[in-house]
BAFIZA-586536 format. One line per 3 residues: for each residue x negated, y, z negated of C-alpha. Coordinates in nm, 4 decimals, padded with zeros to 6 digits, always signed. Each point is the difference from the previous one (the first is absolute). Layout:
BAFIZA-586536
X Y Z; ...
This chain:
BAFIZA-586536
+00.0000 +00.0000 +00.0000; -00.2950 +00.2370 -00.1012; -00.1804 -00.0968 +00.3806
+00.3173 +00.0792 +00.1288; +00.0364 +00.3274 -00.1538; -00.2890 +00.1306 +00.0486
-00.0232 -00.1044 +00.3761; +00.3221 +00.1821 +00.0916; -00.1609 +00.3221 -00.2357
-00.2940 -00.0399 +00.2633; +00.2186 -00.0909 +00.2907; +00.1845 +00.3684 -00.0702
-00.2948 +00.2059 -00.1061; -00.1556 -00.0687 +00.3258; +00.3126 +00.0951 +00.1927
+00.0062 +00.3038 -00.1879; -00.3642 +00.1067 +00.0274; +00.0255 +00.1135 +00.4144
+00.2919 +00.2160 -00.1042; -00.1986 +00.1447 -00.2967; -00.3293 +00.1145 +00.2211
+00.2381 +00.1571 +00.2441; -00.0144 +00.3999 -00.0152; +00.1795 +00.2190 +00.2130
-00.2161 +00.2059 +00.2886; +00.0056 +00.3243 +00.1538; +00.0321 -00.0316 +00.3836
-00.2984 +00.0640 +00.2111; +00.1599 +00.3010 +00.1379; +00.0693 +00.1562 -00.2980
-00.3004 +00.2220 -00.0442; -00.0164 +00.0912 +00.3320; +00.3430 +00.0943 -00.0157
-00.0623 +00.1873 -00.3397; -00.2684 +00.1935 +00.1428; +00.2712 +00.1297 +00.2137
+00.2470 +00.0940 -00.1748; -00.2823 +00.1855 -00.2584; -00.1202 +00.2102 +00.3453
+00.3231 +00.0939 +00.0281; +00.0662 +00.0958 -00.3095; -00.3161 +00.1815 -00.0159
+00.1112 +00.1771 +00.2602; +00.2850 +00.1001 -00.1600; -00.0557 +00.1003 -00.3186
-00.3051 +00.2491 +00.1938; +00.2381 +00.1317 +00.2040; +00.2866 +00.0401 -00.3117
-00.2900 +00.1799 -00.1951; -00.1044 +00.2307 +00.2958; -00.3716 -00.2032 -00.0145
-00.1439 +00.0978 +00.3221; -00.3561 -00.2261 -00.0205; -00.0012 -00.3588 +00.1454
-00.2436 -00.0650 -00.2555; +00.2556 +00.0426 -00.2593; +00.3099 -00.1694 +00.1254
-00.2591 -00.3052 +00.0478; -00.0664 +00.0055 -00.3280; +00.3665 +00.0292 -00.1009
+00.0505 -00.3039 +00.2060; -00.2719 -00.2246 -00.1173; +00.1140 +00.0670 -00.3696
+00.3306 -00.1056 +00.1053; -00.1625 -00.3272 +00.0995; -00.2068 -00.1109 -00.2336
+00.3406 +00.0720 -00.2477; +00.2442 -00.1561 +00.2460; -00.2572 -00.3441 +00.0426
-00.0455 +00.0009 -00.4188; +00.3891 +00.0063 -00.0325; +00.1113 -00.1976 +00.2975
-00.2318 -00.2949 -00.0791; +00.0102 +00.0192 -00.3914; +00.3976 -00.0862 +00.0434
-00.0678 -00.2140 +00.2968; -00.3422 -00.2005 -00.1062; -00.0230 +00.0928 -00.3576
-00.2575 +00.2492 -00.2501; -00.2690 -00.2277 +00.0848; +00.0035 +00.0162 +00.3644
+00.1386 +00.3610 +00.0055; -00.3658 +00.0642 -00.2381; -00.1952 -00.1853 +00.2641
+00.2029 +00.1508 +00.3269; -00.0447 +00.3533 -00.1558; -00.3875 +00.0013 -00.0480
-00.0290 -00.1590 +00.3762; +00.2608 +00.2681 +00.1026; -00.1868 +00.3215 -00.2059
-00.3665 -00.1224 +00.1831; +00.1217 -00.0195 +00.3718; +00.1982 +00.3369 -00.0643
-00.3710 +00.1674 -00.1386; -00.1176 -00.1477 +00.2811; +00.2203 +00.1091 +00.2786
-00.0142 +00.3667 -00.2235; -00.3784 -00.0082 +00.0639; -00.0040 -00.1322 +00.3912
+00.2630 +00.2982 +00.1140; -00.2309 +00.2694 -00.0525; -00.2944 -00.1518 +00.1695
+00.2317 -00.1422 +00.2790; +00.1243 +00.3867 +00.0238; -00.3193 +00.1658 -00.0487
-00.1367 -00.2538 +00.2865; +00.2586 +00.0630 +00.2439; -00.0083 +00.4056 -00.0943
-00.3424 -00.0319 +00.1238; +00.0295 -00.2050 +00.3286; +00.3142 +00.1957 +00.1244
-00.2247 +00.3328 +00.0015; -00.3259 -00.0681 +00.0291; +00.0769 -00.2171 +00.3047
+00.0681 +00.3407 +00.2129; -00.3193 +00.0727 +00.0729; -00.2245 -00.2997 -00.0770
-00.1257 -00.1510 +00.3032; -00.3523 -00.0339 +00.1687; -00.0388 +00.3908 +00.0418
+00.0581 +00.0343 -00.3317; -00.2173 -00.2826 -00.1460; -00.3007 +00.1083 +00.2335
-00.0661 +00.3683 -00.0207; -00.0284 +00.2979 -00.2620; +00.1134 +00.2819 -00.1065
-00.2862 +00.1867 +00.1883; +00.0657 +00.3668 +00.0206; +00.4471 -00.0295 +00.0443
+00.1878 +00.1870 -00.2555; +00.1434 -00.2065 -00.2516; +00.3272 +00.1673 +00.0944
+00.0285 -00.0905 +00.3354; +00.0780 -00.4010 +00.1015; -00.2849 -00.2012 +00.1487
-00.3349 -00.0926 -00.2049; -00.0880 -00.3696 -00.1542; -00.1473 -00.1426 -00.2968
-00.2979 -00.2078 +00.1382; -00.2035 +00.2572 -00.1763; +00.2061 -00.1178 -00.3352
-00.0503 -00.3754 +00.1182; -00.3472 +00.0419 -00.0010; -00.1080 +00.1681 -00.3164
+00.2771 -00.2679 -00.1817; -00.2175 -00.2917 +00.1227; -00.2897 +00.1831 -00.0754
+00.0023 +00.1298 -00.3308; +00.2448 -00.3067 -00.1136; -00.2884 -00.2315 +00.0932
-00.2752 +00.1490 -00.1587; +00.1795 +00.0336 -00.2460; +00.0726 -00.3864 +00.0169
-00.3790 -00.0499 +00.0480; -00.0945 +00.1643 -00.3345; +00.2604 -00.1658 -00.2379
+00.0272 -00.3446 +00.1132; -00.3644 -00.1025 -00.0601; +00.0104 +00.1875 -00.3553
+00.3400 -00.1313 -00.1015; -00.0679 -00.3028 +00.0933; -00.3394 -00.0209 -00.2429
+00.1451 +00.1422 -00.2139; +00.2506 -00.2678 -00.0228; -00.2381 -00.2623 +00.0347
-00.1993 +00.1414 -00.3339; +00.3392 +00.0327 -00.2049; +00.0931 -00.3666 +00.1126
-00.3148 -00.1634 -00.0105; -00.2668 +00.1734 -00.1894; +00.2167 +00.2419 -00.2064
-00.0783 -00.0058 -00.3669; +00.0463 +00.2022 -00.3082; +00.0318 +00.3720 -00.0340
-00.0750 +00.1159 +00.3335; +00.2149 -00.2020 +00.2012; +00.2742 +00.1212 -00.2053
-00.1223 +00.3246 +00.0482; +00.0596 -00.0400 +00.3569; +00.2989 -00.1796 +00.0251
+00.1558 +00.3120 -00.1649; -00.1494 +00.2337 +00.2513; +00.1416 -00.1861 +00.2137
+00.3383 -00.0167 -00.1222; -00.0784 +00.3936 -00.0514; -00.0373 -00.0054 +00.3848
+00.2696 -00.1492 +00.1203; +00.2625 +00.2619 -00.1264; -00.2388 +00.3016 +00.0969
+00.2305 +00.2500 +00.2150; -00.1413 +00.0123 +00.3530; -00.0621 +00.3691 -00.0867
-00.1832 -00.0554 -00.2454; -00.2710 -00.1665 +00.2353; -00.0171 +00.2461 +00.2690
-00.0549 +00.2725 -00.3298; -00.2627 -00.2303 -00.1146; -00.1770 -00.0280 +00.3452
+00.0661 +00.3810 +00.1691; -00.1705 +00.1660 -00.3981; -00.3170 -00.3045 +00.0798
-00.0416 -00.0178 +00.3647; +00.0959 +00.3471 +00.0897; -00.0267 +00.2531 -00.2296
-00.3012 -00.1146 -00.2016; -00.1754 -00.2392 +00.2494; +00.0738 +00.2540 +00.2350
+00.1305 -00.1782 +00.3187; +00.3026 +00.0788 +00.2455; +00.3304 -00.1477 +00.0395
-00.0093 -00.3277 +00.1919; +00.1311 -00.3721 +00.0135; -00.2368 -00.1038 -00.1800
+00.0260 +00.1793 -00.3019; +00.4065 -00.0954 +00.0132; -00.1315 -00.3240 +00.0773
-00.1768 -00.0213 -00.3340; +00.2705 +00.1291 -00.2032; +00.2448 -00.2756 +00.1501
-00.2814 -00.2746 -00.0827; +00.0384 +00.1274 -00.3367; +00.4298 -00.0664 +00.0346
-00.0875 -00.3592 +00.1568; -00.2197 -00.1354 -00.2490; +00.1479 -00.0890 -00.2720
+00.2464 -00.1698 +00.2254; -00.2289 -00.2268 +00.1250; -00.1654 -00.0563 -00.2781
+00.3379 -00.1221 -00.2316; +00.1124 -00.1984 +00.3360; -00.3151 -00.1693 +00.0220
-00.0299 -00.0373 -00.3848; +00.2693 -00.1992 +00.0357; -00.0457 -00.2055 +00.3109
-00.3346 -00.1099 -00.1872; +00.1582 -00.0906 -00.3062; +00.2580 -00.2398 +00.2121
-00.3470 -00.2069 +00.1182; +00.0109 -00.3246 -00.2535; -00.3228 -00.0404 -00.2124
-00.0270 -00.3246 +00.0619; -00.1438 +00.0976 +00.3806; -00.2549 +00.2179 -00.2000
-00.0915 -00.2839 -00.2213; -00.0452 -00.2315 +00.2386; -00.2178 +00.2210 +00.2312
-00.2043 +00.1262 -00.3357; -00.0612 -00.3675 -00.0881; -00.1364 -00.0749 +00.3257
-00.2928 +00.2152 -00.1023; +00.0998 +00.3248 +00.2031; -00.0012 +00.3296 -00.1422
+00.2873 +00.2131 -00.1314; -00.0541 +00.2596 +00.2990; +00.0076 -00.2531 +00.2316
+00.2759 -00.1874 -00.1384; +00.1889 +00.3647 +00.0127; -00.0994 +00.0431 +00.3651
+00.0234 -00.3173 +00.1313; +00.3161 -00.1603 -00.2164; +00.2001 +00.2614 -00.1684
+00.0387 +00.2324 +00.2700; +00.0724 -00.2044 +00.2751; +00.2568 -00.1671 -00.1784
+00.1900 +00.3597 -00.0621; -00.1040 +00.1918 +00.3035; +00.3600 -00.0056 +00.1399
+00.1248 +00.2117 -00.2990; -00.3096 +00.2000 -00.0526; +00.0795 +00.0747 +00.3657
+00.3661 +00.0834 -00.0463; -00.0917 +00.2055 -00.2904; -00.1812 +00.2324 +00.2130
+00.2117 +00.0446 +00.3204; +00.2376 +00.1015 -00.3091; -00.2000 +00.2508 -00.1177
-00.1131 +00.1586 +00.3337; +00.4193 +00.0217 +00.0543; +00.0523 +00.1285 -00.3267
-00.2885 +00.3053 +00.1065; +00.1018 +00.0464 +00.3081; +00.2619 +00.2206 -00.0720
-00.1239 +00.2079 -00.2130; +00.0208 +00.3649 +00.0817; -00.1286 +00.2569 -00.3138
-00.3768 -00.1435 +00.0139; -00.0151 +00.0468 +00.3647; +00.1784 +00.3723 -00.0361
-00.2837 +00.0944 -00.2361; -00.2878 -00.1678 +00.1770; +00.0560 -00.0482 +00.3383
+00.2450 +00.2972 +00.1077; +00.1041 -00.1181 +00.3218; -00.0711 +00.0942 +00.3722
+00.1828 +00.0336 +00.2784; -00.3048 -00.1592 +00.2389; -00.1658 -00.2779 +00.0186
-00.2377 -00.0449 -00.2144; -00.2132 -00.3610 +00.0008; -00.2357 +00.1218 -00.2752
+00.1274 -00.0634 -00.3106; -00.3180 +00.1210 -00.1766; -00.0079 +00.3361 +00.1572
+00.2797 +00.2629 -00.0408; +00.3945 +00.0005 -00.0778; +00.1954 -00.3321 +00.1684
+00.3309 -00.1003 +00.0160; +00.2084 -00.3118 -00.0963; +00.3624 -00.1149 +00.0164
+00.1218 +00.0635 -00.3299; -00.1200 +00.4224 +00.0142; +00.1378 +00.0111 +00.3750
+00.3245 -00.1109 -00.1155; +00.0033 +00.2420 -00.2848; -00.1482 +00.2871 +00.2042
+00.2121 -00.0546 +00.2785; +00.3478 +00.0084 -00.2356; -00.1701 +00.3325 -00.1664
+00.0184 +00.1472 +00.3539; +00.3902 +00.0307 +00.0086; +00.0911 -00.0624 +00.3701
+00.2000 -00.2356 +00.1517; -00.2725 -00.1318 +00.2228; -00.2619 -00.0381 -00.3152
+00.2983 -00.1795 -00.1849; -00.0237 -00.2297 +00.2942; -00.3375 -00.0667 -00.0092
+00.0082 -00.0109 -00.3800; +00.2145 -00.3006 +00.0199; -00.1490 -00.1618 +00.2799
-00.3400 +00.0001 -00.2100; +00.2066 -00.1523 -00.3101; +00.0875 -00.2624 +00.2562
-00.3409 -00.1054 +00.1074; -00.0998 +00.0180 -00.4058; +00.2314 -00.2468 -00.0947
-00.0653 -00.2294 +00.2572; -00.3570 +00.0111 -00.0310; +00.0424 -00.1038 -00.3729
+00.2859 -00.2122 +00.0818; -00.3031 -00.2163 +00.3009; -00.2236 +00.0499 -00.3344
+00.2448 -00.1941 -00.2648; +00.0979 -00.2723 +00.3249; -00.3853 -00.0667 +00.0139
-00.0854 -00.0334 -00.3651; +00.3168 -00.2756 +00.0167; -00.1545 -00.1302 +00.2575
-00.3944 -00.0504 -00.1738; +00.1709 -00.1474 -00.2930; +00.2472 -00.2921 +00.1556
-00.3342 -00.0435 +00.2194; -00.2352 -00.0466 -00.2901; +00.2163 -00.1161 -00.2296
-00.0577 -00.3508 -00.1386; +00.0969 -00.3042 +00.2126; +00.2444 -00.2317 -00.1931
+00.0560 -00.3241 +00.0797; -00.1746 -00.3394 -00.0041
């Protein structure tokens, strides 16, 4: 009688335990639908309230949906869900907050500056025109960019990267810490601070005129503690058992370093500094105070004022015509895709040097 009993109190429990697991579901269309519906009433409630931004019936609207998807699934799905859908919800809202801006500012910049950027524009100077009147280039601007951004480029990399290479490897005691919090002093320095720091050396005490180089030196001075924190950590990601194993084959710690530790992190070392010539490159107050900017050509950039992208574009919108607005934009163009190739390339080094998985 007990078997019995019990084996019909299993025989039920397990019919009942499919029906217990079941929970009801939102639809798949729901949020999509919801997202709707919260436009709409964004767009409502702006309008009711005399709002005349975009910007803030958006926000109206994506309020409304991250409300409407707590309540609709907490009666729906229950609290725990509604907890779960509402983080998920408040992230991909942030997100979408944070991508309109850039998608705006992106296509601000490609529906104007696309008037006048072609291969006249791309291959000659400003010469001798008047900024008011249409016509001129920025090859000049091109130029003095590639030319002060890579010396620049050639006088931080090799000392942030030994630097980094001390503070990883050899770095000990009081003055590595010393260091690592100039450094970290470094990296927030405003960019005016470093063309003050390099016009009172360079110019007025050493002397010397406006040129690329000097803004050269003050942007080496923005770009190094970039590379050396990026590389910092990039070495730090190299296992010590590689450096064990190559010390207790008998070779020495600089050679281990050269010939084991930064092989194995040169793809991030690499991206590290494509990131910091992009963060330099558009970077406009040391190059104001230094450079000055020219409206020739001038291939020099150790010898007299030059020009680069970021001054042209700020020069040119100073101007106040329509046809140096145009050209203002047009430079902002070629800018941002020249750091945009710059970012695609460091992706590039790093999924090409990055480790090989696999058996």
């Amino acid at each position: 009688m007990t078997v019995a009993t019990s084996h019909r109190h299993r025989k039920v429990a397990e019919s009942r335990t499919p029906l217990a697991l079941k929970q009801s579901r939102l639809p798949r269309w729901t949020l999509p639908v919801l997202a709707l519906v919260a436009v709409a009433a964004g767009c409502g409630t702006g309008l009711a309230a005399g709002l005349d931004s975009a910007v803030q019936w958006g926000l109206i609207a994506a309020l409304l949906f991250v409300i409407g998807t707590f309540l609709l699934t907490a009666a729906v799905e229950g609290g725990r869900q509604a907890k779960d859908r509402l983080a998920t919800t408040v992230v991909w809202t942030a997100f979408l907050l944070a991508v309109v801006p850039l998608a705006s500012l992106l296509w601000e910049t490609v529906d104007r500056g696309r008037k006048v950027l072609n291969g006249y524009f791309l291959s000659h100077s400003m010469g001798t025109l008047p900024d008011a009147l249409p016509g001129g280039g920025v090859y000049h601007a091109i130029i003095g960019t590639l030319e002060q951004v890579g010396l620049a480029t050639l006088i931080a990399a090799p000392l942030g990267l030994l630097t980094a290479i001390y503070l990883v490897e050899y770095g000990r005691g009081t003055l590595a810490k010393v260091v690592t919090f100039f450094v970290d002093v470094m990296t927030g320095i405003p960019s005016i601070v470093a063309g003050l720091f390099v016009l009172s050396v360079w110019i007025l005490i050493l002397g010397f005129g406006p040129s690329g180089f000097a803004g050269s030196m003050a942007l080496a001075i923005l770009m190094m503690p970039v590379v050396v924190r990026s590389t910092e950590e990039m070495l730090k990601l190299v296992p010590n058992e590689l450096r064990e194993a190559s010390l207790a084959l008998g070779i020495p710690k600089w050679r281990t370093v050269l010939k084991v530790v930064l092989p194995t992190s040169i793809g991030g070392i690499t991206t590290g500094v494509m990131l910091a010539i992009a963060r330099i490159t558009g970077e406009t107050a040391p190059v104001l105070l230094l450079v000055w900017g020219a409206k020739t050509i001038n291939n020099n950039p150790f010898d007299g004022a030059q020009q680069s992208l970021p001054l042209y574009v700020f020069q040119q919108w100073q101007q106040g015509s329509d046809a140096s607005y145009d050209r203002a934009w047009a430079a902002a163009l070629v800018l941002i895709v020249f750091v945009m190739v710059l970012n695609l390339v460091a992706r590039g080094i790093a999924r090409w040097k990055a480790p090989k998985t696999g058996r």
